[in-house]
gemmi code that builds the backbone of each chain (N, CA, C; Angstrom):
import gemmi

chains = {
    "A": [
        ("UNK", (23.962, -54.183, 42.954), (24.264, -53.412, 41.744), (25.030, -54.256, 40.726)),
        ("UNK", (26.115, -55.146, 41.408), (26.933, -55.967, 40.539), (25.953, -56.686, 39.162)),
        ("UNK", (24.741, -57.736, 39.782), (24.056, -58.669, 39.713), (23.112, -57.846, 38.117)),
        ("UNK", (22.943, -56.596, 38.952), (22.061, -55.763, 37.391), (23.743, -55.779, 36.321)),
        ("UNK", (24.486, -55.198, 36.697), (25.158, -54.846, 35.403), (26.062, -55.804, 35.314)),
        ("UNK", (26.216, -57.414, 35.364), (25.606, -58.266, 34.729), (24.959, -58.938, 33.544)),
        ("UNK", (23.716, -57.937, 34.097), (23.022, -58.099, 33.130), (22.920, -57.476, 31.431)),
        ("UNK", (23.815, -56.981, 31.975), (23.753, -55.368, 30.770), (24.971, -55.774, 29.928)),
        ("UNK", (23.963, -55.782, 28.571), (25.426, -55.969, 27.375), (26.158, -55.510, 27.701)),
        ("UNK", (26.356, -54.250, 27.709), (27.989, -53.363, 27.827), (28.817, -53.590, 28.558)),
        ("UNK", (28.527, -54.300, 29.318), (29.563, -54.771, 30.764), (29.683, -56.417, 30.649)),
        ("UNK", (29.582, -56.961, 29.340), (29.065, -58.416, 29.462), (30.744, -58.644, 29.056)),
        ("UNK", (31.770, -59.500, 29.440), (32.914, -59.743, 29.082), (33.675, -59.312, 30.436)),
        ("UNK", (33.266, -58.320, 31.204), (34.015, -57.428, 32.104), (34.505, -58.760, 33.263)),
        ("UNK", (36.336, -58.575, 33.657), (36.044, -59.445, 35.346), (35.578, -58.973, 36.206)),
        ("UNK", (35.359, -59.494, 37.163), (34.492, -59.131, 38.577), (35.544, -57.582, 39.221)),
        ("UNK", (36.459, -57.715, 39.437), (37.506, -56.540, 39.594), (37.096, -55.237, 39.006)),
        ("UNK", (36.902, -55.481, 37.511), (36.848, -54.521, 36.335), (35.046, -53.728, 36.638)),
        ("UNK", (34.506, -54.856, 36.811), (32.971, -54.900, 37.387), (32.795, -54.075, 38.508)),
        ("UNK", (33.019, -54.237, 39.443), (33.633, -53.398, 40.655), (33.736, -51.712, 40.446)),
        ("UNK", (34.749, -51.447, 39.411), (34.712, -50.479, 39.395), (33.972, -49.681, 38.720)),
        ("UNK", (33.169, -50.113, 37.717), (32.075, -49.648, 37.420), (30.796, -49.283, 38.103)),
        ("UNK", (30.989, -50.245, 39.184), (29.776, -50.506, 40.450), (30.349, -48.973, 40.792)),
        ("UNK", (31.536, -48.119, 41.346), (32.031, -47.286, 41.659), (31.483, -46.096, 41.326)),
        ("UNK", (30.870, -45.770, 39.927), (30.614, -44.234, 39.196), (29.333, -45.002, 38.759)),
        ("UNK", (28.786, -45.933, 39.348), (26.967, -45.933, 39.000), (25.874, -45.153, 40.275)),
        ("UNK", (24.572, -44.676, 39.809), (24.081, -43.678, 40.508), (22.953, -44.221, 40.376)),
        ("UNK", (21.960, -44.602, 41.118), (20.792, -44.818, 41.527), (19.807, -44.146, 41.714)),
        ("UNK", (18.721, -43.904, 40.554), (17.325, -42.726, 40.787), (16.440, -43.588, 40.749)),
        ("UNK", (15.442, -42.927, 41.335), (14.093, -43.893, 41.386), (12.897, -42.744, 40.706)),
        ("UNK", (12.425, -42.964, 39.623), (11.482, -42.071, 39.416), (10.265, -41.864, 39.834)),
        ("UNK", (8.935, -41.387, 39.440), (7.837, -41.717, 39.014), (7.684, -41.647, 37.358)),
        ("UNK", (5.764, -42.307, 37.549), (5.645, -42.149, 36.304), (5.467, -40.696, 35.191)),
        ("UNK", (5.990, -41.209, 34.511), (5.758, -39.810, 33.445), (7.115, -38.809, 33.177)),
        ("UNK", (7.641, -38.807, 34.664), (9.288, -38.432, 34.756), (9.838, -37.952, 34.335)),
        ("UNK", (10.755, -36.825, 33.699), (11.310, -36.665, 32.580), (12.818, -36.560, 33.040)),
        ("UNK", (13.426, -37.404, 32.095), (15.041, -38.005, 32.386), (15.986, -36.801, 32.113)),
        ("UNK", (15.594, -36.888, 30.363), (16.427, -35.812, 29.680), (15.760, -35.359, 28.281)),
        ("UNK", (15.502, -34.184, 28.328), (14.937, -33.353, 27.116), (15.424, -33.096, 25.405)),
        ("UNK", (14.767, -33.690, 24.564), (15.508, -33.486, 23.137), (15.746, -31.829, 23.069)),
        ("UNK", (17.402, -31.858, 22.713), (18.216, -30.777, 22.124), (19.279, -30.651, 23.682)),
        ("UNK", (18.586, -30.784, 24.519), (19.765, -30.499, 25.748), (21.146, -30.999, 25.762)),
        ("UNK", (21.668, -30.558, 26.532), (23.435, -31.122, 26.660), (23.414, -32.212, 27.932)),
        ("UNK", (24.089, -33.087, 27.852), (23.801, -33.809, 29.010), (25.260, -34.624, 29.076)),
        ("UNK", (25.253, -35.157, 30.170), (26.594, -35.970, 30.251), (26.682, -37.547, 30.532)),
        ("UNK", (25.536, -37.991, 30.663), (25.146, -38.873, 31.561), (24.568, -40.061, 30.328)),
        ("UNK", (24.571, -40.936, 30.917), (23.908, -42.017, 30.356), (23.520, -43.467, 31.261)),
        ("UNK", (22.192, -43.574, 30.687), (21.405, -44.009, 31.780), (20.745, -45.927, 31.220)),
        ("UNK", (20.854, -46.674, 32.826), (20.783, -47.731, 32.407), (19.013, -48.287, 33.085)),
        ("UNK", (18.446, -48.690, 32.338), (17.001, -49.150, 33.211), (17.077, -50.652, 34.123)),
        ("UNK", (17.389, -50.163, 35.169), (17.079, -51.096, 36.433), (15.630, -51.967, 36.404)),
        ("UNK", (14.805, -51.624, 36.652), (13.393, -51.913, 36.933), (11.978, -50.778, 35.866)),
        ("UNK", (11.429, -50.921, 35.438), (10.353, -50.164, 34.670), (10.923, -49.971, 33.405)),
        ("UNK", (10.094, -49.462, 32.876), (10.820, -48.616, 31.542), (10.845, -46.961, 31.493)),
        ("UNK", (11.606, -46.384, 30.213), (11.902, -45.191, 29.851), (11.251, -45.237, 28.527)),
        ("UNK", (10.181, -44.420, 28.522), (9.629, -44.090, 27.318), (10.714, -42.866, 26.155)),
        ("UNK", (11.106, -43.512, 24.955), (11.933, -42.849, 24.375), (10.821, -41.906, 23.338)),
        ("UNK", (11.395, -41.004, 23.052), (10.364, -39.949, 21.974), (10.686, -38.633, 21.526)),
        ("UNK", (9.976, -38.163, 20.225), (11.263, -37.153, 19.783), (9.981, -35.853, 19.618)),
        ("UNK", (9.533, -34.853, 19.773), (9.010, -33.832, 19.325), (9.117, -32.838, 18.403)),
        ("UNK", (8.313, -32.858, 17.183), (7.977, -32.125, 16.159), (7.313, -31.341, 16.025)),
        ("UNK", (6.842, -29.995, 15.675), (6.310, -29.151, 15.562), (5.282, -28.970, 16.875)),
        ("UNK", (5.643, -29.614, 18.127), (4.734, -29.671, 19.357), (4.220, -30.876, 19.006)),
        ("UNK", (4.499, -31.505, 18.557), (3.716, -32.820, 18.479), (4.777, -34.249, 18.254)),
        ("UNK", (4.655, -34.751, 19.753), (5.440, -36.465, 20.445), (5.294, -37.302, 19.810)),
        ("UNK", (6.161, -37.821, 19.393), (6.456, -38.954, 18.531), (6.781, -39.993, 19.371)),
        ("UNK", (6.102, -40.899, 19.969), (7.342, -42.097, 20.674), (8.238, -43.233, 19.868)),
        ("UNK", (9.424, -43.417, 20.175), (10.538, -44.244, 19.353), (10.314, -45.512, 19.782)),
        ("UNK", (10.747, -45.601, 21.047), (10.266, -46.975, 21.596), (10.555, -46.874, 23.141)),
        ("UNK", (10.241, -48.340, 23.587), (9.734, -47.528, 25.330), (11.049, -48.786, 25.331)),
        ("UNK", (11.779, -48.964, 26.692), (13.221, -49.473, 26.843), (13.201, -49.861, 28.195)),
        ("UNK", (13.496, -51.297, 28.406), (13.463, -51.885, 29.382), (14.592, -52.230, 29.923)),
        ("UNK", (14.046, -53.643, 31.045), (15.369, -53.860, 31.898), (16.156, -54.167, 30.906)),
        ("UNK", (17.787, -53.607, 31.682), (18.417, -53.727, 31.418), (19.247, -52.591, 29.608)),
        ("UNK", (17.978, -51.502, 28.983), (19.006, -51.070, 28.340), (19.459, -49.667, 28.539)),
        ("UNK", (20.184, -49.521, 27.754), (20.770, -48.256, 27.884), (20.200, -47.004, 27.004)),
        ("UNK", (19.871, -45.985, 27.662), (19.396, -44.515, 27.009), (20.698, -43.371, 27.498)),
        ("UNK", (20.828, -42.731, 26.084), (21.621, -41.508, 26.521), (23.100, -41.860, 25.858)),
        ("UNK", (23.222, -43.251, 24.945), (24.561, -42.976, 24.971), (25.359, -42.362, 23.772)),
        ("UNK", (24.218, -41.671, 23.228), (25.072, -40.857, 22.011), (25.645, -39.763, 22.306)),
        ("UNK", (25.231, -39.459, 23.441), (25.937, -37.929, 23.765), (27.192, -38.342, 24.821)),
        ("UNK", (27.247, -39.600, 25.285), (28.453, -40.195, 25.531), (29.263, -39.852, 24.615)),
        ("UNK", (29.052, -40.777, 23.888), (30.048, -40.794, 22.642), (30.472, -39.511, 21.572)),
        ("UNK", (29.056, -38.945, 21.255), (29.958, -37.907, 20.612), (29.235, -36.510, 20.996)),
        ("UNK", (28.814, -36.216, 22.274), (29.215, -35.041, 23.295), (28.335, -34.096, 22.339)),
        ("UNK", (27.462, -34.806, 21.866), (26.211, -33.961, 20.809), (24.650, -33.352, 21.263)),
        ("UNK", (23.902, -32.570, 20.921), (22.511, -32.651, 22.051), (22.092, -34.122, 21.642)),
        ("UNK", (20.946, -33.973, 22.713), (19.976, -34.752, 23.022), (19.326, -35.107, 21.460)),
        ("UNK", (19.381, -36.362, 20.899), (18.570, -36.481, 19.989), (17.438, -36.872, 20.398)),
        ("UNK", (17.174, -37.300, 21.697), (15.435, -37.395, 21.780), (15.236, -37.248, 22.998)),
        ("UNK", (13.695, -37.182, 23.733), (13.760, -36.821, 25.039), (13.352, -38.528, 25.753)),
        ("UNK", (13.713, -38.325, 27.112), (13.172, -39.370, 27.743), (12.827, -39.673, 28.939)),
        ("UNK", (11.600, -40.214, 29.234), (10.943, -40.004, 30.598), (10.558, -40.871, 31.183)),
        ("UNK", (10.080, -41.505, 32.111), (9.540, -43.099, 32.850), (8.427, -43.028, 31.933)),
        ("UNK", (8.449, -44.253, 32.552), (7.157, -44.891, 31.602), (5.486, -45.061, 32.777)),
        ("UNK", (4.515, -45.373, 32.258), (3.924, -45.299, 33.309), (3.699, -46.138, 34.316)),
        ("UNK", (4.796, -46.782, 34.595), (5.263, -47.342, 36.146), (5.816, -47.062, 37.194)),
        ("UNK", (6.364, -45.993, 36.039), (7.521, -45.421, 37.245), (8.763, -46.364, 36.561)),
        ("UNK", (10.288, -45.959, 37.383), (11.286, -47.131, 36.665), (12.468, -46.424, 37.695)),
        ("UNK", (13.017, -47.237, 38.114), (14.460, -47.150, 38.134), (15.470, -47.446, 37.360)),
        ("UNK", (16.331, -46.128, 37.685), (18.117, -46.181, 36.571), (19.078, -46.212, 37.282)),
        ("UNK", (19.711, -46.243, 36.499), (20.823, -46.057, 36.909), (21.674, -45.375, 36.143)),
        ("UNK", (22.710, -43.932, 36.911), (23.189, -43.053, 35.902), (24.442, -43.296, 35.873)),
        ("UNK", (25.266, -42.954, 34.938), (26.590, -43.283, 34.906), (27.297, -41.824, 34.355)),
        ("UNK", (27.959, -41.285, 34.845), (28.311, -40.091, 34.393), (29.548, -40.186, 32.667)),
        ("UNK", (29.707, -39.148, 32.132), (30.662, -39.154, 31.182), (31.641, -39.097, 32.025)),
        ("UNK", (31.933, -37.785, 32.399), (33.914, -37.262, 32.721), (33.732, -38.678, 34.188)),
        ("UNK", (33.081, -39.283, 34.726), (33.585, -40.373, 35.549), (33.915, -41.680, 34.753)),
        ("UNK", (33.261, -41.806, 33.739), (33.109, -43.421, 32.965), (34.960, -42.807, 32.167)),
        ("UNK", (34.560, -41.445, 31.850), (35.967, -41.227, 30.626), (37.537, -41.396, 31.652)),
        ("UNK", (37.118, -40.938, 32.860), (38.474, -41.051, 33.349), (38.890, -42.410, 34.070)),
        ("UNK", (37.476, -43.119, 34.351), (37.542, -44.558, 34.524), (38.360, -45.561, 33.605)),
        ("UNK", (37.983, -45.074, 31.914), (38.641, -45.513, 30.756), (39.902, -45.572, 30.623)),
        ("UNK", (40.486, -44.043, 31.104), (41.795, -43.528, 30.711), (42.438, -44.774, 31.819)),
        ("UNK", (41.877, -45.133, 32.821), (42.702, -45.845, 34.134), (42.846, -46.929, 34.029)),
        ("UNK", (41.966, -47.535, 33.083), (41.274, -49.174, 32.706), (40.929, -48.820, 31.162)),
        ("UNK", (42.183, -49.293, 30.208), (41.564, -49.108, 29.095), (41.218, -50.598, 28.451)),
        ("UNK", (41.158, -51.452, 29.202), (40.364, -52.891, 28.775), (39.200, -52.846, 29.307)),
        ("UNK", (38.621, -52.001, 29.719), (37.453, -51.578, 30.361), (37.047, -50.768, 29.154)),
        ("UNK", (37.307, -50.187, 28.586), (37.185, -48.543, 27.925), (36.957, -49.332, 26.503)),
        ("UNK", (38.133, -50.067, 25.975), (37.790, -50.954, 24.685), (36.321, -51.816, 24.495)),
        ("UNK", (36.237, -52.950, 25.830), (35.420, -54.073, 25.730), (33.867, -52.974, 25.623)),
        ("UNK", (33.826, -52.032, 26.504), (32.496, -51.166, 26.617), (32.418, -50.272, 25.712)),
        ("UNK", (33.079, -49.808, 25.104), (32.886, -49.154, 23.438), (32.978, -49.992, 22.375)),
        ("UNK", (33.154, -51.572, 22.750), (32.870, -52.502, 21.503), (31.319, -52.936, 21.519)),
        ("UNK", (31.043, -52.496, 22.776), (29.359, -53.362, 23.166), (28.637, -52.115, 22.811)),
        ("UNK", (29.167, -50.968, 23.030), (28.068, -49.881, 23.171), (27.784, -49.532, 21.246)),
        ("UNK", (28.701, -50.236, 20.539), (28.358, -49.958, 19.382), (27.435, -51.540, 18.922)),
        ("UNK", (27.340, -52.539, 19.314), (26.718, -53.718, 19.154), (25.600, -53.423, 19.851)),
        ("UNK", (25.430, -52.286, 20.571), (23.660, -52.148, 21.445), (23.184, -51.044, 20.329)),
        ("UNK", (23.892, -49.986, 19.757), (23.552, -49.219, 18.536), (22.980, -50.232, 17.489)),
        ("UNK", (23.770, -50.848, 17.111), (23.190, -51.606, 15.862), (21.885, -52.754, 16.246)),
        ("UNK", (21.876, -53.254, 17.387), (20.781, -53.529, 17.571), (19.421, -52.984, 17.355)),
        ("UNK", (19.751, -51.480, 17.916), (18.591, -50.285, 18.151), (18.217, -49.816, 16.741)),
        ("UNK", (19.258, -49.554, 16.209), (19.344, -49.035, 14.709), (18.443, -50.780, 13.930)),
        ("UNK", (18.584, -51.620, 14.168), (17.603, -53.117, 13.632), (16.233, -53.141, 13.610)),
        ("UNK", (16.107, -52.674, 15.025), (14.572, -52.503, 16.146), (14.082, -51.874, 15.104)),
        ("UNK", (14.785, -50.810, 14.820), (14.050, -49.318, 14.251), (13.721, -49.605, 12.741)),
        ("UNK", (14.640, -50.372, 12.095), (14.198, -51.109, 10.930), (13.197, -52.166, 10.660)),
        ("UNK", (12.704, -52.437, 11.523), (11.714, -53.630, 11.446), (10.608, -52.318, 12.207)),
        ("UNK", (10.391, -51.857, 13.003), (8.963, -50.757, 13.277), (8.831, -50.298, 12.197)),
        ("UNK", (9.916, -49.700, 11.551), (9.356, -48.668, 10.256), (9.126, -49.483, 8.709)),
        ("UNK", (9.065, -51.009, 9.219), (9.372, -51.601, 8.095), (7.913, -51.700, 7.365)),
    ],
    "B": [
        ("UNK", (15.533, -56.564, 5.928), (15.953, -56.684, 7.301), (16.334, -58.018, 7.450)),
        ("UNK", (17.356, -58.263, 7.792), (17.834, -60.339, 7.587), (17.430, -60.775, 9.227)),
        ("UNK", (16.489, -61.394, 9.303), (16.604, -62.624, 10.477), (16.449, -63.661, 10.540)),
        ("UNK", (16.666, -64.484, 11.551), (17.052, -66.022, 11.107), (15.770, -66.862, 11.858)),
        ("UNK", (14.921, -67.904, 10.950), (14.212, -68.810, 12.071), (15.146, -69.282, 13.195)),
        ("UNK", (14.251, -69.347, 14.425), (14.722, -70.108, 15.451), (14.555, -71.717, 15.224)),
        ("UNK", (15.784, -72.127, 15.151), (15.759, -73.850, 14.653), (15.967, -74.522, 16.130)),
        ("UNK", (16.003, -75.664, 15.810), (15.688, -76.694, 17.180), (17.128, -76.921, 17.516)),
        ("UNK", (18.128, -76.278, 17.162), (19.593, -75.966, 17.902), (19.502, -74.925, 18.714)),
        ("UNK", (19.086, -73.584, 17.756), (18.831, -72.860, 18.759), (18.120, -73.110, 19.725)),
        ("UNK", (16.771, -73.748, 19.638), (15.626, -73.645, 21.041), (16.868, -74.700, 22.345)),
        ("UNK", (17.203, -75.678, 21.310), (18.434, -76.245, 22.169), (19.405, -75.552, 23.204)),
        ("UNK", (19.606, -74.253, 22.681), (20.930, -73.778, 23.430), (20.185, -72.672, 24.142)),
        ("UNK", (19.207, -72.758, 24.377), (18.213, -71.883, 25.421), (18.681, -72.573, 26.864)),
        ("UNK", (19.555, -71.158, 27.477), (20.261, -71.947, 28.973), (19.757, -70.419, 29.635)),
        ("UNK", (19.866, -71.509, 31.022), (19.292, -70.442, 32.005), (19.805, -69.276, 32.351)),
        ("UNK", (21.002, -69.400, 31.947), (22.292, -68.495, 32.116), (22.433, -67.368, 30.523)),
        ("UNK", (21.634, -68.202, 29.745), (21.433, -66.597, 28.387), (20.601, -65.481, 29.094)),
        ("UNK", (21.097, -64.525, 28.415), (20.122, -62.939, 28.937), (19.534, -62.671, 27.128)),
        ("UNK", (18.568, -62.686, 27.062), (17.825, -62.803, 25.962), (17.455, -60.848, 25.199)),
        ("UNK", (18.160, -60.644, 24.288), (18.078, -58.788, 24.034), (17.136, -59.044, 23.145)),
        ("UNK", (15.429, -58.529, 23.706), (14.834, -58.893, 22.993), (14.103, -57.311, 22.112)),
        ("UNK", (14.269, -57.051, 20.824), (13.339, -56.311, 20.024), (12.079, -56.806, 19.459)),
        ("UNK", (10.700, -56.595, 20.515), (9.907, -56.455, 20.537), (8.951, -55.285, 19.751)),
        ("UNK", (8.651, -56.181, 17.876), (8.031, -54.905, 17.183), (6.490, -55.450, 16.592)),
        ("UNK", (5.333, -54.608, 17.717), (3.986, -54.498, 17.496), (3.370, -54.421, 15.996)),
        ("UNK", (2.997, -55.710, 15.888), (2.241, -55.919, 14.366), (1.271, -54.140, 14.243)),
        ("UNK", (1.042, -54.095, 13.206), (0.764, -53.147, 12.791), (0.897, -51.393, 12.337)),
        ("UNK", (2.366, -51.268, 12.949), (2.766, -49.929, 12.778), (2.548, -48.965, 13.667)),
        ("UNK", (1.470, -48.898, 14.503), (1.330, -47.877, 15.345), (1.603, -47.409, 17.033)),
        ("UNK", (2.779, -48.661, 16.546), (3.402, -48.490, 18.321), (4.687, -48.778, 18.178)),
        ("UNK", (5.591, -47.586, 18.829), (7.389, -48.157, 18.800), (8.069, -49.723, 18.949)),
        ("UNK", (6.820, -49.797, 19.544), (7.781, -51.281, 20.280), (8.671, -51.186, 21.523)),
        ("UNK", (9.324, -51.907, 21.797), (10.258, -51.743, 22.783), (11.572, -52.892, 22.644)),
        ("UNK", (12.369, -52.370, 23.675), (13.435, -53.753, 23.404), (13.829, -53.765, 25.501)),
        ("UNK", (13.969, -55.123, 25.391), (14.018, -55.655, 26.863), (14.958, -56.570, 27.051)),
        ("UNK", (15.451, -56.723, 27.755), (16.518, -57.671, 28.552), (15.169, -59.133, 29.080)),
        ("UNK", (14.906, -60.153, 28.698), (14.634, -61.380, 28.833), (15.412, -62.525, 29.637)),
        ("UNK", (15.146, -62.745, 30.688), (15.878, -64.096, 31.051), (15.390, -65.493, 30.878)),
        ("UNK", (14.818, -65.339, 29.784), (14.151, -66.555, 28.756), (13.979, -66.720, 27.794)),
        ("UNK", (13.903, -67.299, 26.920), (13.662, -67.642, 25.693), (12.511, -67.294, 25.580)),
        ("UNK", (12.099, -66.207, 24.608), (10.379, -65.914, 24.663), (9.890, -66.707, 23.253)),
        ("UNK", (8.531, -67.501, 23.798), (7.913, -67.860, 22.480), (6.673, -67.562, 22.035)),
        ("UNK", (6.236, -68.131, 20.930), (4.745, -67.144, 20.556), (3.913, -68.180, 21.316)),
        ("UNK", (3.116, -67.339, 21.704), (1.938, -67.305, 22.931), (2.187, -66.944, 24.381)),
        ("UNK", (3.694, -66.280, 24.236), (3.532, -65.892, 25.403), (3.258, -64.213, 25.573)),
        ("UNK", (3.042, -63.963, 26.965), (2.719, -62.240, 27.000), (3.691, -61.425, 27.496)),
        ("UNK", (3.473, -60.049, 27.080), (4.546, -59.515, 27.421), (4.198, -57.958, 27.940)),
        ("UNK", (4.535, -57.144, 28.753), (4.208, -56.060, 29.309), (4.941, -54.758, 29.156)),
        ("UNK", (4.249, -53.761, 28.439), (5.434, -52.529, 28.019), (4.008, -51.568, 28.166)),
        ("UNK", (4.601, -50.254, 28.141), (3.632, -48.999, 27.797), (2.350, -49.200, 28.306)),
        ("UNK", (2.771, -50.006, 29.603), (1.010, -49.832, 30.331), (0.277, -51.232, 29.264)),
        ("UNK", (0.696, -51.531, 29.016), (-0.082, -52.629, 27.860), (0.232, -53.669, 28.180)),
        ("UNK", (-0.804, -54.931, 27.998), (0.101, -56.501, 27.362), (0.124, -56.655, 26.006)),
        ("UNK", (0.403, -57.626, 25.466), (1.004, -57.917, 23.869), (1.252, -59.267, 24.488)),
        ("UNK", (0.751, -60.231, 23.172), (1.098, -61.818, 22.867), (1.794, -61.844, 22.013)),
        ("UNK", (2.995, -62.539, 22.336), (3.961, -62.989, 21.127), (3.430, -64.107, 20.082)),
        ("UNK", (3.656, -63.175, 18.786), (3.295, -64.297, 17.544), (4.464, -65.006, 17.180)),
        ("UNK", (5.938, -64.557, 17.247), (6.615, -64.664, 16.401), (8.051, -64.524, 16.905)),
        ("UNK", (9.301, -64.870, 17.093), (10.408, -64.999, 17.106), (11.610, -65.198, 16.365)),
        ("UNK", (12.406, -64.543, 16.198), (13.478, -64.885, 15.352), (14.723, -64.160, 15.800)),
        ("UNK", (16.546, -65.026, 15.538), (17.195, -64.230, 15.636), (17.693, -63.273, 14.591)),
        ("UNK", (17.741, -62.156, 15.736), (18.734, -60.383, 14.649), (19.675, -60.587, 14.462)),
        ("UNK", (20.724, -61.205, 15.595), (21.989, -60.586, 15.669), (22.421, -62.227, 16.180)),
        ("UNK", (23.425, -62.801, 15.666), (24.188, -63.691, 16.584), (24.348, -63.963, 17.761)),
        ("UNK", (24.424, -64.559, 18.879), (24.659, -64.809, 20.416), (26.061, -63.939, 19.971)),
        ("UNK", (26.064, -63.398, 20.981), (27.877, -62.804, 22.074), (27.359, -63.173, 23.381)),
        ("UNK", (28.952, -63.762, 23.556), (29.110, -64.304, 24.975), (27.921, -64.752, 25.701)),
        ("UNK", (27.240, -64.389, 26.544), (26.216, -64.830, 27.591), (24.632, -64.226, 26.806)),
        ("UNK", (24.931, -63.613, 25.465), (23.726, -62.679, 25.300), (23.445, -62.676, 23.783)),
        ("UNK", (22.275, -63.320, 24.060), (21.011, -63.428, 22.466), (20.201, -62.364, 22.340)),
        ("UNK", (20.328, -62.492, 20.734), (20.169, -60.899, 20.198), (18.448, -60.960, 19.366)),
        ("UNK", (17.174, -61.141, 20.069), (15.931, -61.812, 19.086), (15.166, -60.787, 18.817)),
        ("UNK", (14.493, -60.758, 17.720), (13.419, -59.694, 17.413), (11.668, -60.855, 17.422)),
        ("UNK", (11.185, -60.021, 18.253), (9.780, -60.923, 18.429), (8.512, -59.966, 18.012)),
        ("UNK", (7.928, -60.265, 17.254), (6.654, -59.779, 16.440), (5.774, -59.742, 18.150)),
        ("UNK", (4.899, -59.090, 17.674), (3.570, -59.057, 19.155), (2.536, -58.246, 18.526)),
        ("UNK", (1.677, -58.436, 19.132), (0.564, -58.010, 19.024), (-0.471, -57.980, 20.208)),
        ("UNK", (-1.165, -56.552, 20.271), (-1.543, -56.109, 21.458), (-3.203, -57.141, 22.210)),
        ("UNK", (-3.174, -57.431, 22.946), (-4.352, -58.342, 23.572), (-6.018, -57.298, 23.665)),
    ],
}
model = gemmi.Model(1)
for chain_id, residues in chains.items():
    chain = gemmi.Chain(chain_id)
    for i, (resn, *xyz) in enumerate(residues, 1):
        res = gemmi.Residue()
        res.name, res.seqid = resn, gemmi.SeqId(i, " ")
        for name, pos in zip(("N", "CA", "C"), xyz):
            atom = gemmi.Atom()
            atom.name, atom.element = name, gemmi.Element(name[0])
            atom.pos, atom.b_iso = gemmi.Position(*pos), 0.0
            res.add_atom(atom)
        chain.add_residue(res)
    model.add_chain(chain)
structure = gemmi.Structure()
structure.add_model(model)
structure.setup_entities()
């Protein structure tokens, strides 16, 4: 588990100690394909990291799927409702490989923070540098 | 959208130890794209696998500055 998150911006700066305890409140699903993670408009708490496969991201309009973009090893889906405890702005489901995640809960990551707040800083400085990435992506598709 | 050619410093500082954040956006408009964690430097002609699909890379450039262990590239593709 260490070795994946690692890999993962948000944890990139972390010591091995600090690392550790993150290894602590991570959760391991294995899907299939097609899957559905988490539904646009729902409440959710969780935020989820792609291990292996992808998560097809996508938003629904009048009954009709829009896909945003499909999200591989290593990123993160789900973390706006981390942050500001809002619905679901889009839904998201495996891709057709199937994929493993990994979940990380809110009230475990938040009270992890409160315990380790050099943990809590360095991973809310990355989780806004993986936003602006995404928010880039999305500027160059629609460009 | 500002990105930067990849210059022969950068291809230089391509180490085995970068994790490459790559935004992967499909010439033509009609596919999201994707973005992936890379443990390589991707260049054009190589392939790449998302949405049940392959895609050949045309194109590379950096988005975002290196942080710490991790390059930030947006790579054009186009589906095979």
């Amino acid at each position: 588990m260490k070795d994946l998150l690692k890999k993962v911006h948000i944890f990139s700066g972390l010591t091995d100690d600090e690392m550790d305890e993150i290894v602590g409140i991570c959760h391991t699903q294995i899907l299939t394909a097609d899957e559905m993670i988490v539904e646009q408009n729902s409440t959710g708490k969780d935020v989820y990291i792609v291990q292996d496969g992808s998560i097809e991201v996508f938003v629904t309009v009048d009954d009709v799927e829009r896909p945003i973009v499909f999200l591989g090893h290593g990123q993160l889906f789900g973390e706006m409702a981390l942050l500001d405890h809002g619905y679901r702005s889009a839904s998201g489901r495996a891709g057709a490989e199937g994929c493993t995640i990994v979940r990380v809960n809110n009230d475990e990551f938040t009270d992890l923070c409160a315990d380790h707040p050099s943990i809590g800083y360095s991973v809310m400085k990355h989780f806004a540098i993986d936003l602006a990435f995404k928010l880039r992506h999305m500027n160059l598709t629609n460009a | 959208m500002v990105t930067k050619e990849l210059d022969q410093t950068d291809k230089q500082m391509a180490d085995e130890n970068i994790i490459y954040k790559v935004s992967y956006v499909v010439e033509g408009g009609n596919h999201p794209g994707a973005i992936i964690n890379e443990d390589h430097l991707p260049k054009p002609g190589d392939q790449v696998s998302f949405d049940g699909n392959t895609f050949v890379v045309t194109e590379v450039q950096e988005l975002m500055p290196p942080l710490g262990d991790f390059g930030f590239l947006h790579a054009s593709c186009k589906p095979i």
